[in-house]
C-alpha positions as CSV (number, residue, x, y, z in Angstrom):
1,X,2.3,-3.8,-33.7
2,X,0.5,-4.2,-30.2
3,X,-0.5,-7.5,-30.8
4,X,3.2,-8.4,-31.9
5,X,4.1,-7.2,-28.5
6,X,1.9,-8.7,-26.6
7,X,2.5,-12.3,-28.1
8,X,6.2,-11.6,-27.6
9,X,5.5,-10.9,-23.9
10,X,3.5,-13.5,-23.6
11,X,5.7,-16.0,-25.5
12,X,8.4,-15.0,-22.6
13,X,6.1,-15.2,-19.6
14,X,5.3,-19.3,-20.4
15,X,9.0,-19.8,-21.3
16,X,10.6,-18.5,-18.2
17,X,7.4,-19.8,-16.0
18,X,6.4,-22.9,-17.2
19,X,4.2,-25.0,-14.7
20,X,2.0,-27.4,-13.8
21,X,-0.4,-25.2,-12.3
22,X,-2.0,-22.1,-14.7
23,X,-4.4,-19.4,-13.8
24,X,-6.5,-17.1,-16.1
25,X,-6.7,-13.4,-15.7
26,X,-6.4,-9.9,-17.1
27,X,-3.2,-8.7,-18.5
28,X,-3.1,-4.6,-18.6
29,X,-0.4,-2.5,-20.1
30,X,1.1,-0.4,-17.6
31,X,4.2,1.9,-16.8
32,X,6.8,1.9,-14.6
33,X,8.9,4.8,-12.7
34,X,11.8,4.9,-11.2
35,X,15.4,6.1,-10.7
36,X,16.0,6.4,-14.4
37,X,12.7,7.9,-14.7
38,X,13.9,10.5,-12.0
39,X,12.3,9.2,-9.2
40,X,14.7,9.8,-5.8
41,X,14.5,6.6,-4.9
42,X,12.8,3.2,-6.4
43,X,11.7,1.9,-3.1
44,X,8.2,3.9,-2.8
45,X,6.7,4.5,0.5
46,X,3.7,6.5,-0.1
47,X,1.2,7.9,-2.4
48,X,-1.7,10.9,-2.9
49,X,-3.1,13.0,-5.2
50,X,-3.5,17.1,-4.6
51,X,-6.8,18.8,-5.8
52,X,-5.2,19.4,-9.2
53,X,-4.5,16.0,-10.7
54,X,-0.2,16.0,-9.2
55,X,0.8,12.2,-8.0
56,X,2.5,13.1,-4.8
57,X,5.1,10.4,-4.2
58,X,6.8,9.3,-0.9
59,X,10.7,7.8,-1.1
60,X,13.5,7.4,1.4
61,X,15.0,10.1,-0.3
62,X,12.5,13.1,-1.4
63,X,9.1,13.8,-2.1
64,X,8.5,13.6,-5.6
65,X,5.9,15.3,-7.6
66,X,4.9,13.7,-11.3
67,X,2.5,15.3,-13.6
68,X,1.9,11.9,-15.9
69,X,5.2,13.5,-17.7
70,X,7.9,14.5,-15.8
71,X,8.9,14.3,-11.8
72,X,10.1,17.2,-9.8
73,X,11.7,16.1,-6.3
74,X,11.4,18.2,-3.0
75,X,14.7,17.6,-0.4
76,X,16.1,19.6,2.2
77,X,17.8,22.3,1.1
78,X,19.6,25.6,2.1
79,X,16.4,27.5,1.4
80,X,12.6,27.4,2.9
81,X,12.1,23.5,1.9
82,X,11.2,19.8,3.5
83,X,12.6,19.1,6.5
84,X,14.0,15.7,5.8
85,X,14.7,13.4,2.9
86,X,12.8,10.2,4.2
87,X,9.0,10.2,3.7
88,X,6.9,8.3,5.8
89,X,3.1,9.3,4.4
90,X,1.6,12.1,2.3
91,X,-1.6,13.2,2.6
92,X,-3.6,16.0,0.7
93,X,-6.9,17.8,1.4
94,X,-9.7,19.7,-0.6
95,X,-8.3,23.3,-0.1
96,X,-4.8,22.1,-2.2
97,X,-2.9,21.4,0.7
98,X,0.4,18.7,0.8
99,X,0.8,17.2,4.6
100,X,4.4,15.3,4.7
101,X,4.8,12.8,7.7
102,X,9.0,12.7,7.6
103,X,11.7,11.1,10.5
104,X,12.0,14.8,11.7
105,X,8.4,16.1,11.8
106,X,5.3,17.4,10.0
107,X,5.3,19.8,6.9
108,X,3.4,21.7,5.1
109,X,3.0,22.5,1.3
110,X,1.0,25.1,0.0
111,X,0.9,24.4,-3.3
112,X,-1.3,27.6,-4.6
113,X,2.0,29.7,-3.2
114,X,4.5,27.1,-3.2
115,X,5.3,27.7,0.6
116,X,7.1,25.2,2.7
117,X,6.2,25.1,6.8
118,X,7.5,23.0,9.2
119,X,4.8,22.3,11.6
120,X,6.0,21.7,15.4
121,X,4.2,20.3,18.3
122,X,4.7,22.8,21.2
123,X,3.8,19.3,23.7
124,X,6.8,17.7,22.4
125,X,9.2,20.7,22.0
126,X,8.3,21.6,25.9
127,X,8.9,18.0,27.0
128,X,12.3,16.7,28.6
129,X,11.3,12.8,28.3
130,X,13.0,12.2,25.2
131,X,10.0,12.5,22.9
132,X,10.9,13.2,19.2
133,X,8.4,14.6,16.2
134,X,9.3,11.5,14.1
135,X,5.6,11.0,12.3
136,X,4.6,7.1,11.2
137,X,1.4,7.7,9.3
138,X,-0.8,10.3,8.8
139,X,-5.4,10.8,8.2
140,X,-7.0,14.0,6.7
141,X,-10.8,14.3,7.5
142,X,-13.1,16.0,4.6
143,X,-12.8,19.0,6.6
144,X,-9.0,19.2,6.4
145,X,-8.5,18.2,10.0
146,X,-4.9,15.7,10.1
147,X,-4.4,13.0,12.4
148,X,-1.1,12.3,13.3
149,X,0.9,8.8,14.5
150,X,3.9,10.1,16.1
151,X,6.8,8.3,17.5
152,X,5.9,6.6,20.7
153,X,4.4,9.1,22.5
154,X,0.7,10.4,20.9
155,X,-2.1,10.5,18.8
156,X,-2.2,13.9,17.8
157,X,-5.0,16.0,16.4
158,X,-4.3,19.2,14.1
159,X,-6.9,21.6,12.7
160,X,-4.7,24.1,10.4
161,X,-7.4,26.7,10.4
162,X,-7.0,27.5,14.1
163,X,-3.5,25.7,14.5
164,X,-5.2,24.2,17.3
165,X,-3.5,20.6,18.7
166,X,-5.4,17.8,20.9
167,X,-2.9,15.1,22.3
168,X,-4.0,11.4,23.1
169,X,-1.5,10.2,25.4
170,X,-0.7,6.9,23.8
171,X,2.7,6.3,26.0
172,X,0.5,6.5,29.2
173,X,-2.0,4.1,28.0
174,X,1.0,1.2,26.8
175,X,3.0,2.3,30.4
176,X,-1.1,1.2,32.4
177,X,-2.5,-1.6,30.8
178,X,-1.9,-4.8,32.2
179,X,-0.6,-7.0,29.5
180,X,2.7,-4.2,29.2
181,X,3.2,-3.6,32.9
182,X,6.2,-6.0,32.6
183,X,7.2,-5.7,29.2
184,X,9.3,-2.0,28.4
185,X,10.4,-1.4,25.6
186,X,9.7,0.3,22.3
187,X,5.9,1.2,21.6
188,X,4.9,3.5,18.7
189,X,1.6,3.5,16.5
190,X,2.5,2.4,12.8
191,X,-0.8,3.3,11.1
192,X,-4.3,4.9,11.6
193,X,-7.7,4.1,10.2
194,X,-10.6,5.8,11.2
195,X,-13.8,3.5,11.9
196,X,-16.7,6.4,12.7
197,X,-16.8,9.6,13.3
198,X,-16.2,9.0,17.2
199,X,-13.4,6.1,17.0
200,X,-9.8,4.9,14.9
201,X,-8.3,1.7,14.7
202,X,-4.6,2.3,15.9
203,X,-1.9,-0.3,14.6
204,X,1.1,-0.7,17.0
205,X,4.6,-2.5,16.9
206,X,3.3,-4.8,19.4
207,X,-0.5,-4.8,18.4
208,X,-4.1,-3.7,17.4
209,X,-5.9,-0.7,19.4
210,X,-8.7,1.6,18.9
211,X,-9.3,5.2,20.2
212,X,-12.2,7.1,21.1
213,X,-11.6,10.8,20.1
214,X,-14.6,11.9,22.5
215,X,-13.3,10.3,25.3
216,X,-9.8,9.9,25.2
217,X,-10.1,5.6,25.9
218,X,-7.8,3.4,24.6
219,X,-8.9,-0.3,24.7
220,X,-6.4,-2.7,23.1
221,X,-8.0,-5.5,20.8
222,X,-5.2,-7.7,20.3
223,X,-1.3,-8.5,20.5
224,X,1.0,-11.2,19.8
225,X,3.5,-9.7,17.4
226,X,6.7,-7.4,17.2
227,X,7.3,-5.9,13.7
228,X,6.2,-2.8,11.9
229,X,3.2,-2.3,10.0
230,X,3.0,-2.0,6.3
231,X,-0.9,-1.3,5.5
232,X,-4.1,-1.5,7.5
233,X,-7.2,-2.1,5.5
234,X,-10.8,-2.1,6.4
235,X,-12.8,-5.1,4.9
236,X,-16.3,-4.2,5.3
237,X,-17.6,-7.4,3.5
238,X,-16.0,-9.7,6.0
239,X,-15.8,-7.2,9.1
240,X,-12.3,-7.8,9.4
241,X,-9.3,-5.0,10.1
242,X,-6.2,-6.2,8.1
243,X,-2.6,-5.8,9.2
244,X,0.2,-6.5,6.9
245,X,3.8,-6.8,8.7
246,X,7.4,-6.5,7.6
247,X,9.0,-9.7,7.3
248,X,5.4,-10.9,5.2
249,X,2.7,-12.1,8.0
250,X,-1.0,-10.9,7.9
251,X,-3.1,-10.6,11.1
252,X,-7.2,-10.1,11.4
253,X,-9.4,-8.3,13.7
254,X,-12.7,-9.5,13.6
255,X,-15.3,-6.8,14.5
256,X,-18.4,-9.0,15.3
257,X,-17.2,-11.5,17.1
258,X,-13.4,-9.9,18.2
259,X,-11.3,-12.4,17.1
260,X,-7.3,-11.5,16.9
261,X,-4.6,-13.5,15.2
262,X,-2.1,-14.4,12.5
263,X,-3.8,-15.5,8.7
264,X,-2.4,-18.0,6.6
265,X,-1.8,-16.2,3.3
266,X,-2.4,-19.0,0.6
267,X,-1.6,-18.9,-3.5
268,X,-4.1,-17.8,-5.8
269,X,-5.8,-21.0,-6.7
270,X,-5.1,-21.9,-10.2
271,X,-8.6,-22.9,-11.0
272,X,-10.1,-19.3,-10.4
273,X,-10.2,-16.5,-12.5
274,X,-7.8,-13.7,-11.1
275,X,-9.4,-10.5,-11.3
276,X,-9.5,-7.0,-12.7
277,X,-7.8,-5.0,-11.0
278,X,-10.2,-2.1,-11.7
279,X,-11.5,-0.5,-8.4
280,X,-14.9,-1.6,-9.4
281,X,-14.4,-5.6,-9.7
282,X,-10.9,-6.0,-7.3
283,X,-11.8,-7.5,-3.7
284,X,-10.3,-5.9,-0.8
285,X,-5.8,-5.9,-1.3
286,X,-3.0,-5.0,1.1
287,X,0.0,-4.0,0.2
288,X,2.6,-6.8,1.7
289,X,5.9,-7.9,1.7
290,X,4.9,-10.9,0.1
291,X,3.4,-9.3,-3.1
292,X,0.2,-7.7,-3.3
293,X,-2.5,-10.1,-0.9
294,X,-6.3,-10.0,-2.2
295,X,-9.6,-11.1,0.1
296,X,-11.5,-13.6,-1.7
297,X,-15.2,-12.2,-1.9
298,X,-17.0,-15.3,-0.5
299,X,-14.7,-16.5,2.4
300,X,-12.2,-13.5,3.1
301,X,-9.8,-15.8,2.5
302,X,-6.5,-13.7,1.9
303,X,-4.3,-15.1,-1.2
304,X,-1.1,-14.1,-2.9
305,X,-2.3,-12.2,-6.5
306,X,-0.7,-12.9,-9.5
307,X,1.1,-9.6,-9.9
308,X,1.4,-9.9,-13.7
309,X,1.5,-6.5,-15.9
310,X,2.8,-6.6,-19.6
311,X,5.7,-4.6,-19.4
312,X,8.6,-5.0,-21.0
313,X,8.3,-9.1,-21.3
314,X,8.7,-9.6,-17.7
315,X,6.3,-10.6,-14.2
316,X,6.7,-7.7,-11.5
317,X,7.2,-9.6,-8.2
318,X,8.4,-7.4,-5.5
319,X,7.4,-6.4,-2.1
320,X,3.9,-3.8,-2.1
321,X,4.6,-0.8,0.2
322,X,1.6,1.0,-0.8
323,X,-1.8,1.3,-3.2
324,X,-3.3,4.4,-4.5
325,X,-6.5,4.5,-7.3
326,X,-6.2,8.1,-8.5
327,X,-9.4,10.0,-9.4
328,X,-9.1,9.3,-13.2
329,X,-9.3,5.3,-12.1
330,X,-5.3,4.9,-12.4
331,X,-4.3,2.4,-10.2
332,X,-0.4,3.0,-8.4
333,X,1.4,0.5,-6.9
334,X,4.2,1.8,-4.7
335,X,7.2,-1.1,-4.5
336,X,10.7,-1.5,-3.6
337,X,11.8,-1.4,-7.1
338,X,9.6,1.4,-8.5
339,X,6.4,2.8,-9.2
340,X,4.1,0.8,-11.8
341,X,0.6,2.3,-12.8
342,X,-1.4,1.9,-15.3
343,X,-5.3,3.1,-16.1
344,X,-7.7,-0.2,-16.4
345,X,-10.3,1.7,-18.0
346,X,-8.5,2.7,-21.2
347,X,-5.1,0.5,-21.2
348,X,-4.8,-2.3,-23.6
349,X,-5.9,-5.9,-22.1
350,X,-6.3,-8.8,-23.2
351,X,-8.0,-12.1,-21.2
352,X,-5.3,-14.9,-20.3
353,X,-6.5,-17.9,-20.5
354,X,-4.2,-21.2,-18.9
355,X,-5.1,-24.5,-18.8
356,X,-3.0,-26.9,-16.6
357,X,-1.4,-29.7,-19.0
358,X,-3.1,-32.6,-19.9
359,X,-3.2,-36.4,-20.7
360,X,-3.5,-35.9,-24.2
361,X,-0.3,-33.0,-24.3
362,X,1.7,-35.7,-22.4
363,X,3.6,-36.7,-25.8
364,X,5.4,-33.8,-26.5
365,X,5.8,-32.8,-22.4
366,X,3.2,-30.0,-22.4
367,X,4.4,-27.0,-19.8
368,X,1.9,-24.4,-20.6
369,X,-0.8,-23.7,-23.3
370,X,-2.1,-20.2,-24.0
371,X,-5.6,-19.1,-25.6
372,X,-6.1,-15.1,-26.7
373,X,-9.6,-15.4,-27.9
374,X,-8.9,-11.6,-28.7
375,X,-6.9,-12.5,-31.3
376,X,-7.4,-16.2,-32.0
377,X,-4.4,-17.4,-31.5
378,X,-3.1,-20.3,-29.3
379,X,0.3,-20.6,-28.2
380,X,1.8,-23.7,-26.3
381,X,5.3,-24.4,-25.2
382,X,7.3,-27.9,-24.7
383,X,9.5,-28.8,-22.3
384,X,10.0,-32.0,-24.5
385,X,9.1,-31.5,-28.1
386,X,8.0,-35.0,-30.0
387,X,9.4,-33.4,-33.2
């Protein structure tokens, strides 16, 4: 019965996307959630996993919880709750605790006894500069301290045991350095990253800068865009900082020699093997606009991945918001049509072999031919059949 499946997903697959061109790779069953599932919204935004196994899921409209069965979603509500509907990040640490980044501030879940508290920054409440608590992103250190992007003004540090906050004045350092003196406008950090214990990569509207916690120093490392940020990714292979954009570009940082600029995203080429995408054998991805964007592991060349998963006879292409591997080696894939996931280690798979149309196939107009050495079987489809 699976293997009937399979060959009737396949079957579709090289009649709706016959072409010159092929690839091989690994097909994995997977599942997808979303509105119908009960999800608050298909267009996903972020994605973590509490201390006991719950898939925390961001949406423009609720947090959702899903227990590999059902979802439960938090929204604002007359009683102690979230204090708004639009997630930006989640983040959870070891004692069991849910950090929500929303447009109107920070919140915290206890999840042992299912307690909702707002948490407010008394630097921003006291101000009368226009600052608001919107939070962007959101970094929990083993120890349970959160780092916190807010909206234009800082970098904020947060230890919950002491309710203690530290304030990097990111405003002040955009206002001061040279290359924004005569450029106002809007300036907020997007996404963190920590790089050691003493330093984070900060990913601007406008730009790439990194922080030293024990000093306070900003030092920017690059510029020459205006767009949000979708992911930020540390390739340690290539010693490169990736930053996906809206609208689909890619930029580099180069650690070694502190090179800055735009990538050209290229498609996976057709001759290579596309692969697993099992934590253990997948190079380094971003989530992107374009699709979900793999490093090749020789060059760090960045390409376009085949996004195919054997789900209901059809190719998932939409835009990536956001990648999670959950403990049990599920991988999530957070889009703007839904939630796919599915568990490499013990979903069905079968290997994908394509071959590019030949001389020989050229009297019957050869699109695509398919091998399953899994199950001996080769399949081929015409766009011109001889007979």
């Amino acid at each position: 019965m699976i293997a009937n499946s399979y060959i009737s997903s396949l079957l579709m697959m090289l009649l709706l996307y016959p072409t010159a061109g092929a690839y091989s790779q690994w097909l994995h069953a997977s599942r997808q959630l979303t509105i119908e599932n009960g999800l608050a919204d298909n267009r996903i935004t972020a994605l973590a996993q509490d201390s006991a196994g719950y898939i925390w899921i961001g949406t423009p409209h609720g947090l959702c919880r899903f227990d590999g069965f059902s979802i439960e979603t938090y929204a604002p509500s007359a009683t102690a709750s979230i204090s708004n509907e639009v997630i930006n990040d989640v983040e959870t640490d070891r004692h069991g605790n849910i950090w929500i980044g929303t447009y109107r501030g920070l919140n915290h879940f206890d999840t042992k006894r299912n307690i909702w508290q707002p948490i407010t920054f008394p630097e921003i409440q006291k101000s009368r500069t226009g600052l608001n608590s919107l939070i962007w992103d959101l970094y929990t250190d083993p120890d349970g301290t959160l780092w916190i992007a807010n909206d234009g003004a800082y970098f904020i540090k947060y230890e919950p045991q002491t309710r203690h906050f530290s304030y990097f004045n990111f405003r002040n350092f955009i206002r001061q350095h040279p290359a924004f003196l005569d450029k106002p406008g809007y300036y907020a950090i997007k996404k963190c990253l920590r790089k050691n214990d003493d330093e984070f990569w900060l990913a601007f509207n406008k730009g790439l800068a990194m922080l030293n916690i024990k000093t306070g120093e900003f030092r920017l490392l690059g510029k020459g865009y205006d767009n949000d940020i979708v992911d930020l990714v540390w390739d340690n292979n290539h010693q490169k900082l990736w930053l996906s954009l809206e609208g689909g570009s890619l930029f580099s940082y180069h650690l070694i020699s502190g090179a800055f600029g735009e990538a050209t995203i290229s498609p996976y080429p057709t001759n290579k093997i596309v692969p697993t995408l099992a934590a253990a054998d997948n190079p380094v991805c971003i989530a992107s606009e374009k699709g979900l964007i793999s490093m090749d592991r020789q060059k760090g060349q960045p390409y376009t991945l085949p996004f195919a998963y054997a789900e209901q006879s059809s190719i998932l292409q939409a835009s990536v918001n956001c990648r999670f591997t959950a403990k049990d080696g599920t991988i999530f894939t957070g889009t703007n049509r839904g939630l796919w996931f599915f568990n490499p280690q013990i979903s069905p798979a079968i290997y994908l072999k394509f071959f590019t149309p030949s001389e020989e196939m050229g009297s019957n107009t050869m699109t695509s031919v398919l091998r399953i050495d899994s199950l001996n079987i080769t399949l081929a489809t015409c766009a011109k059949p001889a007979a």
